[in-house]
N, C-alpha and C positions, 0 to 999 in steps of 0.2 A: 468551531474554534480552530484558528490554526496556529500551527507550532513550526518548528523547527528543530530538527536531530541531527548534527552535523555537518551544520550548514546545510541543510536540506529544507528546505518552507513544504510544509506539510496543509492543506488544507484537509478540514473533516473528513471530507468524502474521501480521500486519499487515505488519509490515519483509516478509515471503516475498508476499506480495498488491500489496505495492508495486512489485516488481521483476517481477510479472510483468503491471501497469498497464504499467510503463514498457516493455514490449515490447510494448504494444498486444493485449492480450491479450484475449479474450473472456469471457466468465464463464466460459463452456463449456469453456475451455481453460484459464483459473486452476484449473477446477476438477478437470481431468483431469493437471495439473502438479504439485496438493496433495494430488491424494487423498482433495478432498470433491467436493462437487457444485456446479453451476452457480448453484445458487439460494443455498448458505451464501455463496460466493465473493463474490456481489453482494450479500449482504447485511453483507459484510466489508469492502467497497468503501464500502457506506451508512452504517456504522458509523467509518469512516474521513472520511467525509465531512463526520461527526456536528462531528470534533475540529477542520476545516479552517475557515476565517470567508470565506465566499462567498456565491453567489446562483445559480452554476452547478450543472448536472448532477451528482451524484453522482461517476460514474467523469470526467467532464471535468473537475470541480475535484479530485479525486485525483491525475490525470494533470499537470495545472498546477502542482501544490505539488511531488509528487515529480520533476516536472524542473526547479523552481528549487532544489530540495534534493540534486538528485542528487550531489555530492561529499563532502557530510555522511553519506550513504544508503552508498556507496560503502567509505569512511573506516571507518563499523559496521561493515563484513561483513570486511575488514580486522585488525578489532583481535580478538587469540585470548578465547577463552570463558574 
């Protein structure tokens, strides 16, 4: 299902890549969590980073967005399909 959290379009697999940034997670292990690989994981990360308006890192400005968002992030997983 996809969403949106500030003006951001969020697809599934994105919102499930977000929750596993916000546990500090490695690629290596997003991608042993989802069931792909280390390298789509970070490239799901880079693609997420595409939507965010920064200057940082990749997974550093993923991690920054999704924890000023995390109540919004939270609220989605929350509401029934």
């Amino acid at each position: 299902m996809n969403a949106e959290i500030d003006g951001v379009k969020l697809t599934g697999r994105e919102r499930d890549v977000l929750g596993c940034v916000l546990r500090l997670e490695s690629y290596k292990a997003i991608g042993r969590r989802l069931g792909i690989s280390g390298r789509t994981a970070e490239v799901h990360v880079a693609n997420l980073a595409r939507k965010i308006p920064g200057e940082e890192p990749a997974y550093k400005r993923v991690l920054a967005w999704a924890m000023r968002h995390t109540t919004a992030l939270v609220h989605m997983e929350l509401q029934p399909a």
